[in-house]
C-alpha positions, 0 to 999 in steps of 0.5 A, a space after each residue: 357616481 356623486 363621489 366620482 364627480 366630487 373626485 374630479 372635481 377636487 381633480 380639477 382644482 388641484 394646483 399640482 395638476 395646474 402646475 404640471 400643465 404648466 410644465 407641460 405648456 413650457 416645455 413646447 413654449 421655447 421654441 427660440 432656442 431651436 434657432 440655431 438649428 433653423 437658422 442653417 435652412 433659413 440662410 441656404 433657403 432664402 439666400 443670406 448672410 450672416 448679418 441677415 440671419 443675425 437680424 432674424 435673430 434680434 427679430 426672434 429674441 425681441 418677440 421672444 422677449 418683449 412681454 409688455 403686452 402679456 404683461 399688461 393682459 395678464 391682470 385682465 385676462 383670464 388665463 385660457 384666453 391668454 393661452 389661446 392668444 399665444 397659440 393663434 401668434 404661434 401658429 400664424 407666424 410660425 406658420 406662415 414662415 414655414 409656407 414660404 421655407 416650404 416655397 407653398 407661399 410667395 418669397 418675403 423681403 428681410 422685414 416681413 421674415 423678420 415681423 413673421 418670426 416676431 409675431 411666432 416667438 412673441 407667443 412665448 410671453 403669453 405662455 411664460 406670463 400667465 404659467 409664471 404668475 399663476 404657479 406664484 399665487 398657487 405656491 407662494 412660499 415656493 418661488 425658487 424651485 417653482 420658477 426653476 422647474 418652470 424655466 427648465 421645461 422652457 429650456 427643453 423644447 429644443 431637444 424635445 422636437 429634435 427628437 421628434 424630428 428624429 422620428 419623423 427621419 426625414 432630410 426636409 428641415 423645413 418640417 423643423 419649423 413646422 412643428 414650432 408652428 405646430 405644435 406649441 399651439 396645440 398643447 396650448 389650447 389642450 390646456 388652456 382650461 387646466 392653467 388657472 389660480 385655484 387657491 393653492 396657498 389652502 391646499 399645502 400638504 405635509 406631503 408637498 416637499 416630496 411632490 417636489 423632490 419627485 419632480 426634482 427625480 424627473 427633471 434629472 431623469 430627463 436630463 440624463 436620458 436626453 443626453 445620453 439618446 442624443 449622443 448615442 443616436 450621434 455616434 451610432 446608426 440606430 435603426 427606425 423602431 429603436 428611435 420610436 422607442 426611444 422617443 417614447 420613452 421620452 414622451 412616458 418621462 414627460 407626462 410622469 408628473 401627473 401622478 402627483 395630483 393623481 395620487 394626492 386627489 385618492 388619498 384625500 381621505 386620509 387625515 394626515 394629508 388633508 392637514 394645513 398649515 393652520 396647524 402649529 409647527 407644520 412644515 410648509 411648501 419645500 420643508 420650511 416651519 411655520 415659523 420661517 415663514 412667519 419671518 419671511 412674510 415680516 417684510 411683506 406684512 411691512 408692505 400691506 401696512 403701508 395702506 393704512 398710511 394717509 395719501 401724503 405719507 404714502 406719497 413721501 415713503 419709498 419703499 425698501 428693498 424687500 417690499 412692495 415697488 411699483 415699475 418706476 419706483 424699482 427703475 430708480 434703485 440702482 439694485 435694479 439696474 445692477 441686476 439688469 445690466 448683469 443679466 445682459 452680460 450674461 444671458 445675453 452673450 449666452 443667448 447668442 451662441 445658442 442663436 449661432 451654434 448652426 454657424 459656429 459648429 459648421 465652421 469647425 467642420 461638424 455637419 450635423 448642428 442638431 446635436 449641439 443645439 438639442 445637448 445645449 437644450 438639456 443643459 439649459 434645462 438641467 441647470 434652470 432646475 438646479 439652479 432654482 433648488 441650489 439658490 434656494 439652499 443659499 438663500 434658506 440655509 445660509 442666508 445669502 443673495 442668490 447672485 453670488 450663484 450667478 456670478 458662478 454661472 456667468 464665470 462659466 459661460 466667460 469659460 465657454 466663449 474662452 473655449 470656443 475661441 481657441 477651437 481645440 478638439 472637443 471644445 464644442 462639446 464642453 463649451 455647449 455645456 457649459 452655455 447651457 448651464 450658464 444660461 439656464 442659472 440666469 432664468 432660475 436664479 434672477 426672477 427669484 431674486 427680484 420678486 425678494 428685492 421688490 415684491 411680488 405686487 408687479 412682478 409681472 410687469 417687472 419680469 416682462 421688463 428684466 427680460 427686455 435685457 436678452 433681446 439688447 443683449 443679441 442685438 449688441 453680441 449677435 447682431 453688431 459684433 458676431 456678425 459683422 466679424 464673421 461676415 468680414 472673415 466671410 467676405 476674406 476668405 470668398 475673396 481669396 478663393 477667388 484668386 486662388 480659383 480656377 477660371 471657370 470658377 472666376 467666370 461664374 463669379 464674374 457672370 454672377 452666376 454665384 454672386 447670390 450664394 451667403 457668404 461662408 466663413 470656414 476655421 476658428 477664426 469666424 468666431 475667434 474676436 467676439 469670443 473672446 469679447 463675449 468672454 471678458 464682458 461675461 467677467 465683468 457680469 460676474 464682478 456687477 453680481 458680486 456688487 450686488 451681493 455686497 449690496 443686499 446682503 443685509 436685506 436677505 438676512 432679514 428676509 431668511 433670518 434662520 431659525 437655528 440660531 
């Protein structure tokens, strides 16, 4: 009996199970995505137009975003309460909404909708913080594919409650937004004990390049298997048991991570797993020598001898890129900037398609927007994931800046908005999978990035502040030129079918009968202007990621010096 509880005790205290709880928790912590598919229920429902739903959305990307106080918390708080202070905003905003989507709570003016939706998505700040900055003290030497895998799961929410929905066969899409309400508060406060620093720097293993590569196998998987259901549920008419099946199916994939700390905690009395990197030549976390690392941490040895420095040496030395900076010593680097600006470009005019895919795809004349929404869900997760392996790759192998992978992705999504300005046939297809691709590398490559260039000692508050540039980005794409140009088209076209209308059509106008419907803009031309827009502001992202390329080449050269030459 006591080896049992010695068993689950070392269970317990596994960073891999942290770690795959956290996988668990960001797989329902991001809910904003499924926006664009809410937000059709929300115009019909409430009565608005464009710019309205617009305005939810900065509300939405804005709690989704604005992690100051998570940030400032996490240094304080243990874990399970910040988890269990996301949950209770989750439920309570998202809850709220719903009862008045639903008609069980009185109508709400624009302002209080928007605080709502504010309150619910700023849950997600609490989850990402506490999952992020706890997976980096317990696999230090594994940002990049850490981070990646964590931002994937995020990415995979939306096509994950689609699905559900789908079970749930109903036409009510009201039940959407009850289980954004529902269900990240519960799997928040089931975990909330697990997510926890538990010394993972002593619990490297020989066997931990293979844990990942089996995460990296479920990742794909995943990815695989979502898009081909939700093509084939698109293009066929599948019959009840078939989809439960299918769901699953799903849920099986999900919660298959579990065996790797299930089987690291039997095999824990085999020597060779039990070995540490206190032995020579050992291979570390994701296959790097104990010497690589040595050269790794040299910078970071640099920042931790900067505290045997006298207050007046301390106060006169800034620190170089790749050491430790606080907040408002990384504010006056130009890098930084550079950084954050690009980031805007690119994520955030990524971030309002997702936000307008219900509208953009109802233009071109698709009548189910789930589709798209749940593909660009899978996409966003595919390349968050492979994203962090293939930046890694660049950064360990070949000594290189992970933005030049960013400039990559940010062509693509430049590529994307091009796609969807000229509207050909399939365009929304390719178009949602290239955003998805794109916008996921953002989330994959940049956090990365910026605990390299300015340390790991403030990441949280920088990482809270970095993603500040999302919700300037939906409020300058989505809330000042997607919408204002689709609404005029809106406007237009109302006015012509009023001339060309019948004259029962015209009273009812008159009588203001339909003077309360939300404007409708029908054809590619509703998107066609800030497409094209986004899409050159996109290059210039890519050309600022380049800058900063150029910039801190010779700063990841003396992060990543390669022992093979």
């Amino acid at each position: 009996m006591g080896k049992v509880a010695e068993r689950l005790r070392a269970f317990s205290r596994n960073r891999w199970l942290v770690f795959v709880a956290s996988m668990w928790v960001q797989s329902m912590a991001g809910t904003g995505y499924l926006f664009g598919a809410i937000s059709p229920v929300l115009k019909s429902t409430l009565g608005y137009n464009q710019r309205q739903v617009a305005a939810l959305a900065v509300a939405k990307n804005l709690g989704g975003y604005v992690g100051i106080v998570a940030g400032t918390l996490s240094a304080t708080l243990p874990a399970w309460a910040m988890l269990l202070m996301g949950a209770l905003q989750n439920f309570v905003g998202y809850g709220w909404l719903w009862l008045v989507v639903a008609g069980q709570a009185p109508a709400q003016p624009l302002s209080m909708i928007c605080i709502l939706i504010f309150v619910g998505n700023n849950s997600a700040t609490y989850f990402n913080t506490i999952s992020l900055v706890t997976c980096v003290q317990n696999f230090p030497r594994s940002r990049g594919p850490m981070v990646g895998i964590l931002k994937g799961f995020l990415g995979l929410t939306s096509a994950i409650l689609v699905q559900v929905y789908t079970v749930i066969h109903t036409t009510d899409e009201a039940w959407l937004v009850f289980m954004v309400a529902v269900g990240p508060a519960m799997i928040a406060i089931a975990l909330m004990f697990v997510i926890r620093p538990v010394g993972g720097h002593l619990q490297v293993r020989p066997s931990d390049n293979n844990s990942f590569m089996f995460i990296y196998s479920i990742c794909f998987l995943l990815a695989s298997y979502l898009a081909s259901v939700n093509l084939v549920q698109d293009l066929l008419e599948l019959s009840d048991n078939v989809v439960v099946f299918l769901t699953v199916v799903l849920f099986v994939l999900l919660i298959s991570p579990i065996l790797i700390p299930v089987t690291l905690t039997l095999k824990a009395e085999d020597p060779s797993e039990e070995a540490l990197l206190s032995e020579p030549l050992l291979m570390g976390e994701g296959g790097t020598s104990q010497e690589e690392e040595d050269q790794q941490s040299e910078v970071e040895d640099k920042s931790k001898n900067i505290d045997s420095l006298s207050p007046s040496e301390r106060r006169n030395r800034r620190p170089y890129l790749g050491e430790d900076f606080t907040m408002m010593e990384a504010l006056v680097k130009p890098e930084f900037w550079l950084i954050w600006v690009s980031f805007l470009l690119g994520s955030g005019s990524g971030l309002t398609v997702m936000d307008n895919l219900g509208q953009m795809s109802q233009a071109v004349g698709f009548k189910d927007v789930h589709i798209f929404v749940s593909l660009t869900s899978i996409w966003n997760f595919l390349c968050r994931v492979g994203g962090g392996y293939f930046s890694e790759i660049i950064v360990r192998d070949h000594v290189y800046p992970r933005h030049a992978a960013l400039a990559v992705a940010q062509i693509l999504i430049a590529a994307a908005h091009f796609l969807f300005a000229m509207a050909w046939p399939g365009t929304m297809y390719i178009g949602t999978f290239l955003v998805g691709l794109g916008y996921g590398a953002h989330w994959a490559i940049v956090p990365p990035a910026i605990s390299e260039l300015f340390g790991i000692k403030h990441f949280g508050a920088m990482y809270n502040f970095l993603t500040l540039a999302n919700p300037m980005g939906s409020l300058i794409f989505s809330g000042l030129i997607t919408s204002a140009l689709y609404d005029y088209e809106a406007e237009k076209q109302a006015h012509q079918r009023k001339v060309t209308g019948l004259p029962s059509l015209k009273l009812l106008h008159t009588a203001g009968v339909l003077a309360d419907d939300p404007l409708k803009c029908e054809g590619a031309v509703c998107f066609f202007v800030s497409s094209l827009i986004m899409s050159v502001l996109c290059v210039i992202g890519a050309v600022l990621s380049l800058i900063i390329v150029y910039r801190t080449k010779r700063v990841y050269a003396h992060l990543y010096r390669s022992v093979c030459k």
